[in-house]
C-alpha positions as CSV (number, residue, x, y, z in Angstrom):
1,X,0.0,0.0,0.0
2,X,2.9,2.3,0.9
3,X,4.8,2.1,-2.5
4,X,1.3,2.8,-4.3
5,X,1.0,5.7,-2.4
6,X,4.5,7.0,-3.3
7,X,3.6,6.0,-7.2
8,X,0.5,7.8,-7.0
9,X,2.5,10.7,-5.8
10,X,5.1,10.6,-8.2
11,X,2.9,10.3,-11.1
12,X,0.2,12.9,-9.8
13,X,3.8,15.3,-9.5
14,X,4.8,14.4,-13.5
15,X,1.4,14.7,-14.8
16,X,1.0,18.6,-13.4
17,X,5.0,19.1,-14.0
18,X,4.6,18.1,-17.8
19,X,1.1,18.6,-18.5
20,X,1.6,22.0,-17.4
21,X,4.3,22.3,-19.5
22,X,2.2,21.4,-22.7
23,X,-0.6,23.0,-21.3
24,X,0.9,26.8,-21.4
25,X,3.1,25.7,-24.3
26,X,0.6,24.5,-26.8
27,X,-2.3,26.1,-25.6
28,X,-2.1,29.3,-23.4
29,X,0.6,31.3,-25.0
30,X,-0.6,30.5,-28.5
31,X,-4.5,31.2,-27.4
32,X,-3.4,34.3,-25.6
33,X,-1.5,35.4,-28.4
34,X,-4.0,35.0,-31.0
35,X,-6.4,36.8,-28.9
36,X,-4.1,39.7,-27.5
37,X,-1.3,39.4,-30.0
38,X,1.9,40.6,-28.3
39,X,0.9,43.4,-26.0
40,X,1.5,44.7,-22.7
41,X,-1.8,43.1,-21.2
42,X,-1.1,39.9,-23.2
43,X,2.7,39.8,-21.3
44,X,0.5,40.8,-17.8
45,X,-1.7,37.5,-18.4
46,X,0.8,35.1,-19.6
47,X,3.7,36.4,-16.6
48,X,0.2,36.4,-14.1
49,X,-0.4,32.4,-15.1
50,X,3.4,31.4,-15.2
51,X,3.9,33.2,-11.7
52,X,1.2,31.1,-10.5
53,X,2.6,27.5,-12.1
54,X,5.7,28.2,-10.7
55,X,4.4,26.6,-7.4
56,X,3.1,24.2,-8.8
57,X,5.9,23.3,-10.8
58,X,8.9,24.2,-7.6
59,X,6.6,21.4,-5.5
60,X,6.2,18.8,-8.3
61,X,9.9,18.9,-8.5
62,X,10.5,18.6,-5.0
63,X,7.7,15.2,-4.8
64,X,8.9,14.0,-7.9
65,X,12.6,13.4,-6.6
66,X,11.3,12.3,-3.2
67,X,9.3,9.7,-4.6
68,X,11.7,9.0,-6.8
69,X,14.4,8.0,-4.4
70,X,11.8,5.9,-2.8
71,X,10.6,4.0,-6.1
72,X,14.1,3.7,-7.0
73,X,14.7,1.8,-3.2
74,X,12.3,-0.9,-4.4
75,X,13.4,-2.1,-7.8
76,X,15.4,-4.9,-8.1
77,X,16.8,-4.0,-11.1
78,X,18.3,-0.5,-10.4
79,X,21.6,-0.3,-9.7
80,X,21.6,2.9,-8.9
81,X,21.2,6.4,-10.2
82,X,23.7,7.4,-13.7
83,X,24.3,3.4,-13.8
84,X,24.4,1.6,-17.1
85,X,24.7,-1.8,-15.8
86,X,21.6,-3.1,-17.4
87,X,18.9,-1.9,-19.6
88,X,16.5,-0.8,-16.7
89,X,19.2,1.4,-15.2
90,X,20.2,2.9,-18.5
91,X,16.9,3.7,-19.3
92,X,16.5,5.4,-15.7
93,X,20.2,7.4,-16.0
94,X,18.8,9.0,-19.0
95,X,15.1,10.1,-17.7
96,X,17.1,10.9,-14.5
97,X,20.1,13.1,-16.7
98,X,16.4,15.0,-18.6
99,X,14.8,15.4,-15.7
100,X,18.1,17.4,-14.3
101,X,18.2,19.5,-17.7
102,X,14.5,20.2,-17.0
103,X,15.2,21.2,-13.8
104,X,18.1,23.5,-14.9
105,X,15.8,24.8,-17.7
106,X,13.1,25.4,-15.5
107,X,15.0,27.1,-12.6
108,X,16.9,29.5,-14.7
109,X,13.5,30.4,-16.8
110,X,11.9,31.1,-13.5
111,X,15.0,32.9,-11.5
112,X,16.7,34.7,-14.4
113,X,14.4,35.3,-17.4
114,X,11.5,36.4,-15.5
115,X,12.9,38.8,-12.8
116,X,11.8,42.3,-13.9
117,X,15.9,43.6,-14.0
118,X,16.2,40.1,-16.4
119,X,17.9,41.5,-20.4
120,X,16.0,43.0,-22.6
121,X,14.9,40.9,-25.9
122,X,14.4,37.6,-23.2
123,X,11.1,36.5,-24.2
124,X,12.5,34.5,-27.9
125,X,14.7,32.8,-25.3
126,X,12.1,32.6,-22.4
127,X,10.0,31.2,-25.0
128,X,12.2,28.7,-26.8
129,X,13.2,27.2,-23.3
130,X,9.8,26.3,-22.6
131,X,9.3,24.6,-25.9
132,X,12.7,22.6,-25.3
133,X,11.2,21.9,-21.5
134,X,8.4,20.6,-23.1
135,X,10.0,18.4,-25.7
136,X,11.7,16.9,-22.9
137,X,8.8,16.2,-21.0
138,X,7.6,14.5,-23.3
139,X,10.4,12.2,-23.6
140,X,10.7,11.6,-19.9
141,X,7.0,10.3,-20.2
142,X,8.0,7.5,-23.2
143,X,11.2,6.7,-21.1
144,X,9.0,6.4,-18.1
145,X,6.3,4.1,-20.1
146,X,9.4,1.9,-21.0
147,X,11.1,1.3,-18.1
148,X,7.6,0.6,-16.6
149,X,7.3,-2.1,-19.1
150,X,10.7,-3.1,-18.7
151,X,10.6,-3.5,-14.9
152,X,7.1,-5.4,-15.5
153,X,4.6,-3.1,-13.9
């Protein structure tokens, strides 16, 4: 019961981490920017909505490597994390070494291209990093469907 818990958590913590990712990348910003095109009160609405993901995103982060560690305790076949000793833990270095990226990604979008003194011209870049975030995502999810498979869950 205890290790369904922690699954349920740690999938509950991907599912608003990426989905909210595809979420503001394929649908808000493009919706908002039909609507509003690229002014002042379309920049308000889209900072407004990332400001409030941010928690969201900060606390899935924090669950998703907690339960994590504590998935990773219980499978026989990891051999722990950035191992390549078999195909299980290879698969899981990987996801682990995109998840880090997306971490990176998502800190310095958050900490450094948001903050109001951030340099000028930062939205291409803002913009392009949450596309790449969510392009990861995405492949965290297939590597996590395959070493689901490959651990027989």
């Amino acid at each position: 019961m205890g290790l369904g818990v922690v699954k349920i958590i740690h999938d509950l913590a991907t599912a608003v981490w990426v989905g909210g990712l595809i979420v503001l990348g394929a649908v808000v910003v493009p919706a908002t920017r039909a609507s509003m095109g690229k002014s002042p009160q379309a920049r308000t609405v889209l900072d407004a909505i990332q400001k409030r993901l941010t928690s969201f995103v900060y606390t899935s982060m924090v669950l998703l490597v907690a339960s994590g560690l504590l998935l990773a305790r219980h499978s026989p076949a990891f051999r722990g994390f950035f191992s390549f000793q078999n195909p299980y833990s290879a698969l899981l270095a990987v996801k682990h070494l995109l998840v880090v990226l997306m971490i990176a990604i998502g800190l310095f979008r958050s900490l450094v291209l948001v903050r109001p003194r951030a340099p000028a011209g930062r939205e291409p870049l803002k913009m392009g990093l949450l596309y790449v975030n969510m392009t990861l995502g995405l492949f965290v999810l297939i590597l996590s469907g395959l070493g689901a498979a490959l651990a027989g869950l």
